[in-house]
PADOTI-835386 format. One record per residue: residue number from 1; x, z, y of N, C-alpha, C in turn. Coordinates in steps of 0.001 Angstrom, whole numbers, plus 524288, in hexadecimal, padded with zeros to 5 digits. Layout:
NUM	X	Z	Y	X	Z	Y	X	Z	Y .
...
END
This chain:
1	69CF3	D1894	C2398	69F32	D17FA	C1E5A	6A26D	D1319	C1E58 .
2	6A700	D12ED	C1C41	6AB56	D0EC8	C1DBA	6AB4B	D0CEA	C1789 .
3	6AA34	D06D8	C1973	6AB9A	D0489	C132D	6B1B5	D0301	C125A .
4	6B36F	D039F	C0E2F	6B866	D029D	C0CCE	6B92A	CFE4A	C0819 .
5	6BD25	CFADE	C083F	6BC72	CF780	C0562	6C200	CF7DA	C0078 .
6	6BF0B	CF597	BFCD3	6C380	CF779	BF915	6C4E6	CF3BC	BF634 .
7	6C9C5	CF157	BF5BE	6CBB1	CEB8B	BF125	6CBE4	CEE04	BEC68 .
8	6C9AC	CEB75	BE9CF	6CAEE	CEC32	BE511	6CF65	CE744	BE314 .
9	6D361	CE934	BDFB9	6D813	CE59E	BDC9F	6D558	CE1E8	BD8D5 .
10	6D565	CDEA4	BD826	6D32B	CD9F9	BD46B	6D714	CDA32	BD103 .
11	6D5D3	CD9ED	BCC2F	6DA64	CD870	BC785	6DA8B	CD25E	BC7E4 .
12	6E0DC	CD0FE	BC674	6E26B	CCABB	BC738	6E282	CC927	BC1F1 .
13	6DCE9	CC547	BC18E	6DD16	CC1FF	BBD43	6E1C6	CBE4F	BBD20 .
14	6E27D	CBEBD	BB80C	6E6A2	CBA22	BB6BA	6E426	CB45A	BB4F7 .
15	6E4CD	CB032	BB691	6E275	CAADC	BB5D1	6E52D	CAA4E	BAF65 .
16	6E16B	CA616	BAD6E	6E1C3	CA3EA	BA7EF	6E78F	C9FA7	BA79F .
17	6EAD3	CA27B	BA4DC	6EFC2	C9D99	BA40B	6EDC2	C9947	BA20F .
18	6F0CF	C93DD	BA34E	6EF84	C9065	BA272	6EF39	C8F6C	B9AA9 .
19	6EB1A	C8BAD	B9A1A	6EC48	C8B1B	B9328	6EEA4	C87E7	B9349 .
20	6F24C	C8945	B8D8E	6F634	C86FC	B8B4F	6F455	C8577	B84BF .
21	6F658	C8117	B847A	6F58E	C800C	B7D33	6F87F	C83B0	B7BAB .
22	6F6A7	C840E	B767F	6FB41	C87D2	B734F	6FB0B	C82C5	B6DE7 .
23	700DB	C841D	B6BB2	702BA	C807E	B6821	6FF15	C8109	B646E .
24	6FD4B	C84C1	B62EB	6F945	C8530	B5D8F	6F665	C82CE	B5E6E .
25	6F2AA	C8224	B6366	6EC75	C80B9	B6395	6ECC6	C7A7E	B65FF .
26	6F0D6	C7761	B6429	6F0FC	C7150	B6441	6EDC5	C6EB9	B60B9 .
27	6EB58	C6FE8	B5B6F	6EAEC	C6F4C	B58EC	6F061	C6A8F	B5609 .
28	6EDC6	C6836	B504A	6F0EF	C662F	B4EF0	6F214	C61E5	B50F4 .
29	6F801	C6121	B5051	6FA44	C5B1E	B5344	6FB93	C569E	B5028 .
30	6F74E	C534C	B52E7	6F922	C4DE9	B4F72	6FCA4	C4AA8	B5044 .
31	6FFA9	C47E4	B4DBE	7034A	C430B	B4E8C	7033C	C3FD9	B521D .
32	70475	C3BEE	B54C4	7030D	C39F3	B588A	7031A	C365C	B557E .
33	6FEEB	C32EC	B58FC	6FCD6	C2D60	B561E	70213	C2856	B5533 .
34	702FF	C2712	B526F	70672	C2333	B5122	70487	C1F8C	B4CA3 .
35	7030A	C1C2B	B4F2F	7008A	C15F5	B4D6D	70475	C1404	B489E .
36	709AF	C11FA	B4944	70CDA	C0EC1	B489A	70FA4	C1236	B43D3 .
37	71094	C0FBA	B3FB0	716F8	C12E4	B3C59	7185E	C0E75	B3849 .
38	71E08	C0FF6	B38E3	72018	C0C38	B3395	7225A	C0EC5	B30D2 .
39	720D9	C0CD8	B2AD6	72227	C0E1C	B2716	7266A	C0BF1	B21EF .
40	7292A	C0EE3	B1FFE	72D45	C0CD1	B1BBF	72CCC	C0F4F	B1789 .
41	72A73	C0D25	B12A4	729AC	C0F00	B0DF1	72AEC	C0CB0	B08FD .
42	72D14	C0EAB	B059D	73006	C0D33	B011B	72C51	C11BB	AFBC5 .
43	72BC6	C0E8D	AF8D6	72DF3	C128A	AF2B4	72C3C	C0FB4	AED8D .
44	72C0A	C12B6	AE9A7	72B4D	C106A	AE4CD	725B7	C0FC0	AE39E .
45	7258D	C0854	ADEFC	72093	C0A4B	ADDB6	720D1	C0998	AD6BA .
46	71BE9	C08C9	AD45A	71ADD	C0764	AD05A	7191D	C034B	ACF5E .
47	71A1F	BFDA2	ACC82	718B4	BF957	ACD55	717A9	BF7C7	AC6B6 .
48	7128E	BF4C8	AC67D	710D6	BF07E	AC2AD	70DB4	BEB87	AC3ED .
49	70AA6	BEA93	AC02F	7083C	BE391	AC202	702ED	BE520	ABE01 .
50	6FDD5	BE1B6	AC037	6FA0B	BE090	ABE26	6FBF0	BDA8C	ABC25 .
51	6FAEA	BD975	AB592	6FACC	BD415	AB44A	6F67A	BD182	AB526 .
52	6F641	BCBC6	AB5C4	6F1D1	BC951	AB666	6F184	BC537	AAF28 .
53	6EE4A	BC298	AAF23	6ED7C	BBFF4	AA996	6F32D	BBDCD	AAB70 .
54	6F4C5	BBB37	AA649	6FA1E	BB6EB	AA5BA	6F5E2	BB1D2	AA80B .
55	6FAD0	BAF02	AAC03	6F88F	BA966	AA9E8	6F752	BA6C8	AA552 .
56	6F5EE	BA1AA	AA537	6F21F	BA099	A9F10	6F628	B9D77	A9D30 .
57	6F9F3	B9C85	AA058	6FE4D	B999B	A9DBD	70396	B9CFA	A9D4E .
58	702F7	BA1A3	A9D55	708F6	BA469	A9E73	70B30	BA344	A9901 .
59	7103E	BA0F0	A98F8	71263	B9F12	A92DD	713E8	BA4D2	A8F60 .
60	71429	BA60C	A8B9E	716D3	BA8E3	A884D	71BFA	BA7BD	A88F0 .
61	71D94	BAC0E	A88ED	723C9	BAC90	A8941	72625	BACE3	A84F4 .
62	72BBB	BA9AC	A8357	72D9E	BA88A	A7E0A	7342E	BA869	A81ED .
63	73852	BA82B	A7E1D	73C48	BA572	A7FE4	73F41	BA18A	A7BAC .
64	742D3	B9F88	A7B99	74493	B9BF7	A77EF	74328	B9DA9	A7327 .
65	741C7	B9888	A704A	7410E	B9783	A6A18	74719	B9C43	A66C5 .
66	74AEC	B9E37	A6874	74E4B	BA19D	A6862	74EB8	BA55D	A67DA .
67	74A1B	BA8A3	A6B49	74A28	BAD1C	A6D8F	746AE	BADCA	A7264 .
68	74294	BB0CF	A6D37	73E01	BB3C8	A7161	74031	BB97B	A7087 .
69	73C48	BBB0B	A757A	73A80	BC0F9	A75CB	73635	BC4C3	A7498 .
70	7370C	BCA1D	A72E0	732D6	BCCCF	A74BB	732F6	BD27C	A7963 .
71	72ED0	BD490	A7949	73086	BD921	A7C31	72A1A	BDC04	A7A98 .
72	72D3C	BE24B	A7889	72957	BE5E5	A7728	723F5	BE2CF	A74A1 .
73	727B9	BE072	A7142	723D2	BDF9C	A6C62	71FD2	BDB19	A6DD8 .
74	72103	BD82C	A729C	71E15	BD418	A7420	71F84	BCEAC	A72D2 .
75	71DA4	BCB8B	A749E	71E91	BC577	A745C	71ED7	BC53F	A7995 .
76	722B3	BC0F2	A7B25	7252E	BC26F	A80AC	7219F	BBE49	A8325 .
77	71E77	BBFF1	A885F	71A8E	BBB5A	A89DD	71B18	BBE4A	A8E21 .
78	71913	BBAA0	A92F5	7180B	BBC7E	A9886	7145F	BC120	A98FF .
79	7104B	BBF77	A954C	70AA7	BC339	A97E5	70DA3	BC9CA	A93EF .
80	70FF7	BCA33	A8F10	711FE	BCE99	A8BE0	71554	BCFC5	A9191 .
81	71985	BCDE5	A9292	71DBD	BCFDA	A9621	71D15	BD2FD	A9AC0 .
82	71856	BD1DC	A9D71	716D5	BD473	AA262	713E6	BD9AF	AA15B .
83	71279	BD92C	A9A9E	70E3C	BDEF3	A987E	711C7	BE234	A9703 .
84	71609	BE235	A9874	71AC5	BE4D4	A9773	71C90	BE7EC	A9CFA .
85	719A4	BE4C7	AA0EA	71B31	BE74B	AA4FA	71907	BED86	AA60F .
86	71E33	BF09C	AA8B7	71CDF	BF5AD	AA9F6	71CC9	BF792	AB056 .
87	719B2	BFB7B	AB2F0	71B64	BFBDD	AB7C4	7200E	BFD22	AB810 .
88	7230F	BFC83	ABCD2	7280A	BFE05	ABE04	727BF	C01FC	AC52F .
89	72B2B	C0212	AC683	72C21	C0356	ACC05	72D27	BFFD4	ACF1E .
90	72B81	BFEC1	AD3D2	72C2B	BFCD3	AD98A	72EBE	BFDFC	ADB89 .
91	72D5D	BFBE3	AE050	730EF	BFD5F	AE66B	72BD1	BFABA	AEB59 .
92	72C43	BFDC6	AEEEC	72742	BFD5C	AF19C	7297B	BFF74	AF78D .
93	7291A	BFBCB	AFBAA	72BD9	BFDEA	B0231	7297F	BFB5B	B0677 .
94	728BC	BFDE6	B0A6C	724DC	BFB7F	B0E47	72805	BFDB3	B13FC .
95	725D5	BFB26	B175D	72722	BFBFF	B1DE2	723F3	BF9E7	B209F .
96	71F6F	BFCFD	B2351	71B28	BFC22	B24C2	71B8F	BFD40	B2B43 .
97	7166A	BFCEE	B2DEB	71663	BFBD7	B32C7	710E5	BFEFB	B31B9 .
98	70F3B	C02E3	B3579	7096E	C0451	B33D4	7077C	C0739	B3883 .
99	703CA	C04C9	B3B40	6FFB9	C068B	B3DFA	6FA91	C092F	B3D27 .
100	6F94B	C0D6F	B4087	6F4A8	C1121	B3FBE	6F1B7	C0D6F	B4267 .
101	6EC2D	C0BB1	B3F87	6E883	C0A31	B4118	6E489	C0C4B	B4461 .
102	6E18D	C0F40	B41AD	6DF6E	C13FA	B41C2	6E19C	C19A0	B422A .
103	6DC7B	C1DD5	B4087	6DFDA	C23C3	B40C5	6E0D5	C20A1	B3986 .
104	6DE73	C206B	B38CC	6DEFF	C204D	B31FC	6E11E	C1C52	B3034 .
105	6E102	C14C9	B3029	6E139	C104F	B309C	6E835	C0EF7	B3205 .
106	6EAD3	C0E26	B2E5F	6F170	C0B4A	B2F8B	6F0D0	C0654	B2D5E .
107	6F530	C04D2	B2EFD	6F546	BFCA3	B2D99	6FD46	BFD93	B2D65 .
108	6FD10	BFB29	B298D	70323	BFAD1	B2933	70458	BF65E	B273B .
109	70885	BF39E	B2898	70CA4	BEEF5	B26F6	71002	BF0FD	B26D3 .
110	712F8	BECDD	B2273	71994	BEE7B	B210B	71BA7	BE7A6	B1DF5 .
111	71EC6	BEB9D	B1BD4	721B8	BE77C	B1726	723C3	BEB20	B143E .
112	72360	BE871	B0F13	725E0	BEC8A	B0945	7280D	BE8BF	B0695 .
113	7294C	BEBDA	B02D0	72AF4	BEA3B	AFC7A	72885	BED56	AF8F7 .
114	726D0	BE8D1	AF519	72477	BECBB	AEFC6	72708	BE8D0	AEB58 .
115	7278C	BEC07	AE888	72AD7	BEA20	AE29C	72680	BED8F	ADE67 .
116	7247E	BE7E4	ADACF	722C9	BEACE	AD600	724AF	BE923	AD2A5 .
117	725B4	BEBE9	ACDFC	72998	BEA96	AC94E	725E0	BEBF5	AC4E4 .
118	72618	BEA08	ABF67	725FD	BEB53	ABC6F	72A03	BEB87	AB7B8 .
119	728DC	BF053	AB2A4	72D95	BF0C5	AAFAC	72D08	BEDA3	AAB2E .
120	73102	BEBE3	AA8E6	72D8D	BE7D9	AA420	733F9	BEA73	A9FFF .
121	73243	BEE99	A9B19	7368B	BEE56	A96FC	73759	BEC69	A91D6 .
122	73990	BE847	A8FFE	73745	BE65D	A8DEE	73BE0	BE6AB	A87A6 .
123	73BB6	BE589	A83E7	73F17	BE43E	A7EBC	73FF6	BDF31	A7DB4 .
124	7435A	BDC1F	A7D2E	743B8	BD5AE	A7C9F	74561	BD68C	A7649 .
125	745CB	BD377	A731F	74650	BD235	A6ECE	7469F	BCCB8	A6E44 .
126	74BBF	BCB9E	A6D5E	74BCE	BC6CE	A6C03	74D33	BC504	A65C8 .
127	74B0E	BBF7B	A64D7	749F7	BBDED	A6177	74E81	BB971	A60B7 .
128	75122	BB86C	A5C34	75480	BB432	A5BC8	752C4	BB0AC	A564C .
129	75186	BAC05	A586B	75178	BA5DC	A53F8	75494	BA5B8	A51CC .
130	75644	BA751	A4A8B	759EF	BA59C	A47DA	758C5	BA46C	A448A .
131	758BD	B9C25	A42C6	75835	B9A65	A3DFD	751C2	B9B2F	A3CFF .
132	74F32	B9904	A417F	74916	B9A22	A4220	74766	B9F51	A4050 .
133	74B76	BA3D8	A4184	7498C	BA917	A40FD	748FF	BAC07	A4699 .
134	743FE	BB070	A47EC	7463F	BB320	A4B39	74957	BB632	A4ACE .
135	74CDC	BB7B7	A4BC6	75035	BBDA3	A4B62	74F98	BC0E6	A5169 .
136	74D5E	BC53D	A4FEF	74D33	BC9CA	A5246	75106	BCC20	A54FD .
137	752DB	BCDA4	A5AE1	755FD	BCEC9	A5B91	75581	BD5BB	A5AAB .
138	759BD	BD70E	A58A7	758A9	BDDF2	A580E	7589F	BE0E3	A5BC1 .
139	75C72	BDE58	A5F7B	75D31	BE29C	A66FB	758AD	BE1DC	A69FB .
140	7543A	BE33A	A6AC5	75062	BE0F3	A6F4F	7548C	BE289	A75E9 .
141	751D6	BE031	A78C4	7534D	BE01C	A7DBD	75034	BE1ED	A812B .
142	7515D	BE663	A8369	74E88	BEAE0	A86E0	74EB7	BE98D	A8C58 .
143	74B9A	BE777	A8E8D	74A73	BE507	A93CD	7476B	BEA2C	A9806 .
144	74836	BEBF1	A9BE5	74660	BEE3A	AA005	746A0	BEB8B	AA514 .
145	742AD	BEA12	AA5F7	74237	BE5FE	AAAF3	73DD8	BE84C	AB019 .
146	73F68	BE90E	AB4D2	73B8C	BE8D1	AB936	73A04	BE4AF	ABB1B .
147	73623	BE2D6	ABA4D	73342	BDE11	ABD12	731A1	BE033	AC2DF .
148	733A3	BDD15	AC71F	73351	BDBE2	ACD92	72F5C	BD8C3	AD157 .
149	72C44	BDBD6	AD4FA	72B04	BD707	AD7C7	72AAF	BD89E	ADD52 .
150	72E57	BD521	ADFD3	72EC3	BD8E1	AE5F8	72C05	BD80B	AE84F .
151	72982	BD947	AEE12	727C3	BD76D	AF06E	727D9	BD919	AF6FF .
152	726C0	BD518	AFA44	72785	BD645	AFFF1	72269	BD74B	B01F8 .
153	71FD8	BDB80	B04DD	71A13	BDD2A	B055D	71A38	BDDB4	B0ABB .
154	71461	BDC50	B0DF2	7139F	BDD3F	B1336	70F6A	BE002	B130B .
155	71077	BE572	B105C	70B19	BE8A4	B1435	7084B	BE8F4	B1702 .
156	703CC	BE8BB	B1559	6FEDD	BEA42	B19E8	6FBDC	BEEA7	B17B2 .
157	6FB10	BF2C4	B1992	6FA75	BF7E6	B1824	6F5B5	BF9D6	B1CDA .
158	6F23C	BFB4F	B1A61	6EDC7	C001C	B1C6B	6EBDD	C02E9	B1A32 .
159	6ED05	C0953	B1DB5	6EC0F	C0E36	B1DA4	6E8B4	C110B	B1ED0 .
160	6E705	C1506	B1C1A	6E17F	C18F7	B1EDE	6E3EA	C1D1A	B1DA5 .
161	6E514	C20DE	B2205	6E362	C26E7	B201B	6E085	C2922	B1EA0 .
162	6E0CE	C2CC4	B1A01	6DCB9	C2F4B	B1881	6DCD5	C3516	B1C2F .
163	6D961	C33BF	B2119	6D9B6	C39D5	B21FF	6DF4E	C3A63	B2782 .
164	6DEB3	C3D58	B2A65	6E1E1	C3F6E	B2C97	6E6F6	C438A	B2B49 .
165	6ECD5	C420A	B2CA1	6F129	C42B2	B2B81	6EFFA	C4AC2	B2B23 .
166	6F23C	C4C42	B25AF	6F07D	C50C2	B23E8	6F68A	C5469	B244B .
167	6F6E6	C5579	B28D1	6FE2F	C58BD	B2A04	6FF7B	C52E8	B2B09 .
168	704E2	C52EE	B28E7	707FC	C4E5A	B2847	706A2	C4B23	B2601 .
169	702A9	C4ADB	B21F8	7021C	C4668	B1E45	6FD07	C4444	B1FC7 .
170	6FD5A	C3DBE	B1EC3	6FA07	C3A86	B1CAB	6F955	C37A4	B18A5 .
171	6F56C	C3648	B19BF	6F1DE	C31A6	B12A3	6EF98	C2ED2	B14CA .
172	6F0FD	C29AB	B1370	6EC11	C24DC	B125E	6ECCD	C20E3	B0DA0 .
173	6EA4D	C1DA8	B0E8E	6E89D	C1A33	B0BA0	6ECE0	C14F6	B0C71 .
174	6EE53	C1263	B0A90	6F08A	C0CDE	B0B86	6EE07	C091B	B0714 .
175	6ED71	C0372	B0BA5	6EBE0	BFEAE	B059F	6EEED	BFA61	B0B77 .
176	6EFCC	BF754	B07E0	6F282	BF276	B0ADE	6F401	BED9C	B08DD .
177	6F495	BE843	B0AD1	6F66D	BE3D8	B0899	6FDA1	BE34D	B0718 .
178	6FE5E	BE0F5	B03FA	7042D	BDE8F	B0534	7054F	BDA58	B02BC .
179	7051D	BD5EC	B0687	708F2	BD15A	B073C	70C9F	BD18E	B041E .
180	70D90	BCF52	B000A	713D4	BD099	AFD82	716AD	BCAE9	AFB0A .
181	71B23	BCAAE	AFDFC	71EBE	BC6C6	AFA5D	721D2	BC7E4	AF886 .
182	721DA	BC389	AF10B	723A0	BC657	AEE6B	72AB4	BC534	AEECC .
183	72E99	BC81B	AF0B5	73423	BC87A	AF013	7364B	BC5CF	AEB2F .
184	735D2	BC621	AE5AF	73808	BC5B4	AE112	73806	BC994	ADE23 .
185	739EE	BCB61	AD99E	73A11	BCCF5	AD34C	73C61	BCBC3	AD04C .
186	739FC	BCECF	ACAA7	73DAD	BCD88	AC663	7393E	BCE9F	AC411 .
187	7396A	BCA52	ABFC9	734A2	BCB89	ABC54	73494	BCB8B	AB5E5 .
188	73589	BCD34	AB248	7356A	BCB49	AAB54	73319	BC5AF	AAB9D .
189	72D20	BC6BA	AAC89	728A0	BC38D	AAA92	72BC9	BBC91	AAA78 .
190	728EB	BB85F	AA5FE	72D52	BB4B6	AA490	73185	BB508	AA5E3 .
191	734E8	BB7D1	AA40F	73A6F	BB789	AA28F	73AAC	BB388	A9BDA .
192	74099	BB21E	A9D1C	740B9	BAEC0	A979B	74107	BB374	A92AB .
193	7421E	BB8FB	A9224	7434C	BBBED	A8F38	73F57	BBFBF	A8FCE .
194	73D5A	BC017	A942B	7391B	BC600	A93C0	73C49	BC9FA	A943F .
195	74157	BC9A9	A96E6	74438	BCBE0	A9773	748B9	BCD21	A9C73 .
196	747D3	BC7C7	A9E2D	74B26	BC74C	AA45E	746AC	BC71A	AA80A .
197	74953	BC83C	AACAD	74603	BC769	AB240	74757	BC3E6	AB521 .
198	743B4	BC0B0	AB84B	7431A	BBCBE	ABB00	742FE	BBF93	ABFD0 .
199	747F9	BBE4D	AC45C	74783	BBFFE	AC93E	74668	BBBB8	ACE10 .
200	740A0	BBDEF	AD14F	7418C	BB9B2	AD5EA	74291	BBE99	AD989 .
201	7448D	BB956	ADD55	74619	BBB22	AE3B9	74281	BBB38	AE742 .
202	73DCC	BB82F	AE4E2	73A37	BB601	AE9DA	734B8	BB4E8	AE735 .
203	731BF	BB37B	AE8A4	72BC5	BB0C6	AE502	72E2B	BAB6F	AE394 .
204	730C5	BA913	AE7A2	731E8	BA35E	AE5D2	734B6	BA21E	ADFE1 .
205	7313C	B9F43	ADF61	733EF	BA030	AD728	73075	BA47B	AD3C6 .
206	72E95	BA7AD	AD5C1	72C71	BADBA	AD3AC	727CD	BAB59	AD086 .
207	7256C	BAD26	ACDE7	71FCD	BAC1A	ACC6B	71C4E	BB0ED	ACE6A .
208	71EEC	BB223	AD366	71AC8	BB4A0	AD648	7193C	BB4F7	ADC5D .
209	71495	BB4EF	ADCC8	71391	BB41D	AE322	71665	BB485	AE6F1 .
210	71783	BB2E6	AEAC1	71A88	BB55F	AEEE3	71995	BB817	AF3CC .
211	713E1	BB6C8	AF418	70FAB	BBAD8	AF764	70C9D	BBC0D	AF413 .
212	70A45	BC263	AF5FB	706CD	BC561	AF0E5	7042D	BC99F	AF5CF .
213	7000A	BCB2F	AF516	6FC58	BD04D	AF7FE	6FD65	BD341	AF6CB .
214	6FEF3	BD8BB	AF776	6FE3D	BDCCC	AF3DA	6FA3C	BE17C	AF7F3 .
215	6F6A7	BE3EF	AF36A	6F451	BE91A	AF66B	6F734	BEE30	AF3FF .
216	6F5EE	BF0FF	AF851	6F82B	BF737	AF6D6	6F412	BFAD4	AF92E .
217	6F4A5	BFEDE	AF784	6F130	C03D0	AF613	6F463	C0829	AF655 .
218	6F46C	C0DBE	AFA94	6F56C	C1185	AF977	6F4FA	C14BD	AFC1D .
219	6F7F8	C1971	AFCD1	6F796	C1CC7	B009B	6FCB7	C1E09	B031A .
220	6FB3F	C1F2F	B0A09	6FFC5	C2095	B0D09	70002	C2574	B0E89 .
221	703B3	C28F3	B0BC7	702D0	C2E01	B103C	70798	C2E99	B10D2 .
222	707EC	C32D1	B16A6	70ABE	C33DB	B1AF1	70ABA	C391A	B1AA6 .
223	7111F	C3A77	B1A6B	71229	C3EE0	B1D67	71685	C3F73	B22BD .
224	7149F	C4296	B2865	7166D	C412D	B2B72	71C9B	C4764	B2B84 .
225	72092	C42E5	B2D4F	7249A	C466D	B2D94	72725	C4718	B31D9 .
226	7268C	C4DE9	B32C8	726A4	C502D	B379B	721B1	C5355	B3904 .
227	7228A	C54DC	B3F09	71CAA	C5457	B4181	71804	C501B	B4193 .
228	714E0	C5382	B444D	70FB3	C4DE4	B4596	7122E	C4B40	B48BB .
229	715B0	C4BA6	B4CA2	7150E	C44D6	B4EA6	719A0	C4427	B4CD1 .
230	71D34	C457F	B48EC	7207B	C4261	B4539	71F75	C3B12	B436B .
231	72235	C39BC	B448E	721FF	C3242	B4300	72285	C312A	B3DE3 .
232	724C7	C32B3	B3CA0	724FE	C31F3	B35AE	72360	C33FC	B327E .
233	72165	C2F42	B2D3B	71D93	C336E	B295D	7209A	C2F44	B251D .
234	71FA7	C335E	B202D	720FB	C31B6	B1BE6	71C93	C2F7E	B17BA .
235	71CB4	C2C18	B1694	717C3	C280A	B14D6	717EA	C275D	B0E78 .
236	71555	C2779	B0AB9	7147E	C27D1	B066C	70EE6	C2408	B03BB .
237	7114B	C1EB4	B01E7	70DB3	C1C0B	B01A6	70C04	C1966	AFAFE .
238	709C3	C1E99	AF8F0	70962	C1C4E	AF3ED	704A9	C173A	AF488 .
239	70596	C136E	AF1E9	703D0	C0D77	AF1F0	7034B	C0B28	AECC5 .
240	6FFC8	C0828	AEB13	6FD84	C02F3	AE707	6FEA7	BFDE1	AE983 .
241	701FD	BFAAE	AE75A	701AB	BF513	AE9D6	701DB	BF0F3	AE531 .
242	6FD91	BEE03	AE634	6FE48	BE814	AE1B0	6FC8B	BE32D	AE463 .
243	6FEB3	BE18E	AE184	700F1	BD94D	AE30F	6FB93	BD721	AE2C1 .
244	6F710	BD7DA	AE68F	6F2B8	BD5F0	AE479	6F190	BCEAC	AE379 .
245	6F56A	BCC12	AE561	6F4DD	BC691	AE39D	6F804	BC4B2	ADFE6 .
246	6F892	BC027	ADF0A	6F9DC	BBC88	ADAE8	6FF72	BBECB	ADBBD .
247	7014F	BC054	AD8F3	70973	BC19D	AD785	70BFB	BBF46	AD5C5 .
248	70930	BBC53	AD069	70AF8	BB813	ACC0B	7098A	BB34A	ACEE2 .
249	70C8D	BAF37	ACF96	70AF7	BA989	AD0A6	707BB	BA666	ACDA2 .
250	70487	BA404	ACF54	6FF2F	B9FB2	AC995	702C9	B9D1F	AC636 .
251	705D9	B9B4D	ACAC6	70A4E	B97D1	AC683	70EB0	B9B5C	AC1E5 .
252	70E98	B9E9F	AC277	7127D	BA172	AC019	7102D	BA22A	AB931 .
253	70EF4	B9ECF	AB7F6	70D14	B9ED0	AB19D	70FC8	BA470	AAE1E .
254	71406	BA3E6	AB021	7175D	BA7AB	AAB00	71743	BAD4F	AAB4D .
255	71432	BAE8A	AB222	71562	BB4C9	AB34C	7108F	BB5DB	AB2C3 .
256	70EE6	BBB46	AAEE9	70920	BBCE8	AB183	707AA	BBF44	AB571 .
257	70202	BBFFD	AB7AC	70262	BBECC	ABCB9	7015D	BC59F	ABD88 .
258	70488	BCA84	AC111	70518	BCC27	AC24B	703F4	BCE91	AC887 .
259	7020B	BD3F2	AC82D	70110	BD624	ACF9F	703A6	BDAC0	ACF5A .
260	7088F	BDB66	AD010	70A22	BE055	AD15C	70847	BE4CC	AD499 .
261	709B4	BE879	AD294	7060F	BEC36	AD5C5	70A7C	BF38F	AD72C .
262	70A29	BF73F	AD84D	70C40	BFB52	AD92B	70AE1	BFED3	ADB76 .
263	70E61	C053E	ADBB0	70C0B	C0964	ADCF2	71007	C0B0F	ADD56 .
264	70F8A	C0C19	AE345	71527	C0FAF	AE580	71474	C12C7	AE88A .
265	718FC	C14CA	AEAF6	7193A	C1A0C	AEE3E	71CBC	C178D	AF2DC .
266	71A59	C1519	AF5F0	71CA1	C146C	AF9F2	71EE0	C18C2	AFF53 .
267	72255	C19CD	AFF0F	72527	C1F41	B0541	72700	C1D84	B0797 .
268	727CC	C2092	B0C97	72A7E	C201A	B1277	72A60	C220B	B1783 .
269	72C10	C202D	B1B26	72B2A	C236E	B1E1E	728D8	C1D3F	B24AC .
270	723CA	C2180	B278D	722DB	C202D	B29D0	7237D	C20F7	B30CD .
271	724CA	C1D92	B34A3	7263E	C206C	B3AA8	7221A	C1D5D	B3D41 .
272	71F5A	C21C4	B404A	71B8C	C2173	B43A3	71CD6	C1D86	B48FB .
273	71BB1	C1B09	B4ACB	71D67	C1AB1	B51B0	7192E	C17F6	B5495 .
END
């Protein structure tokens, strides 16, 4: 009996292609880390003043035995004149320098300008001495005045995120110091009429400080424009800022003593690098 041998054909497995990512299953892509950005921000705010008591000697205001004044039914005096005051509008601008501390944690420096004003409108009425009579003048005199006080600010600013960047946008928190010297103004308060403004150029002469603290309070959020690793974001910094030290000088008898304060909407735009 003859054995015979028989091949059998093997089927040819095919080997496993190599894996490949697929674009979907990256999950999501984050920004790349960028520490460093500077910022340029401008906009409007709303500005008034907390009064403090009058000094104990602030004089009553009169003008010549000739011809006094009034306004809205007052007797014209330092401490009446400033209760007349109304808020007005600002101007509020910054250029900062700002480092990521942390994931959450920023620190920023700059330099700004903040201007707070108040509105003061007032009616003059003057009075004329004839033959030891007063006589009444019949035209009153309609005064609209912005009271000024500029100032030069050195930001110091720190940030917290609330939370991780949600799409394009973020939120945090801001509070910070500012250094501020004061530039000059225009002010009503003692004028000889209750009616003109007194302009300085500088503190020197001013009856007001020429270094002052100020704190601020608000929030920063970010939206980034472009893609994620886009460099630029557009920044939106509504803010509280007031003059927390002395504004009015000790010596300044005639001004009451005043802390300006405001609420603005600071914008701009920020570049990563």
């Amino acid at each position: 009996m003859a054995v015979r041998r028989v091949r059998l054909p093997l089927a040819t497995l095919a080997l496993p292609a190599p894996l490949a990512a697929r674009p979907d299953s990256a999950g999501p892509w984050l920004p790349p880390v960028r520490r460093w950005s500077v910022l340029a921000l401008a906009g409007p705010t709303i500005s008034y003043r907390a009064l403090g008591q009058p000094f104990s000697n602030v004089p009553v205001y009169t003008t010549n035995p000739t011809n006094t004044s009034t306004f809205s039914g007052r007797s014209s005096s330092s401490a009446s004149l400033v209760d007349l005051e109304r808020p007005a509008a600002g101007l509020g601008a910054q250029v900062q320098v700002r480092r990521v501390l942390t994931g959450r944690w920023a620190l920023a420096l700059g330099a700004g300008y903040q201007e707070y004003a108040t509105q003061l409108n007032l009616r003059v009425q003057t009075y004329q001495l004839t033959a030891g009579t007063l006589v009444l003048d019949t035209v009153p005199t309609l005064v609209r005045q912005r009271d000024t006080y500029r100032f030069l600010t050195l930001p110091v600013q720190l940030s917290y995120a609330l939370g991780p960047p949600r799409g394009r946008w973020s939120l945090g928190l801001l509070a910070g110091l500012e250094p501020s010297l004061y530039m000059g103004g225009r002010t009503t308060e003692n004028s000889t009429c209750s009616c003109q403004q007194q302009v300085f150029t500088s503190a020197s002469g001013s009856p007001y400080s020429a270094l002052t603290l100020g704190l601020s309070l608000g929030l920063d959020a970010r939206y980034r424009l472009g893609g994620p690793a886009a460099r630029w974001q557009w920044v939106l910094q509504p803010t509280g800022r007031y003059v927390a030290t002395r504004f009015v000088r000790a010596a300044s008898l005639a001004y009451t003593p005043r802390q300006p304060f405001s609420f603005g909407l600071l914008t701009g735009l920020a570049w990563e690098f």
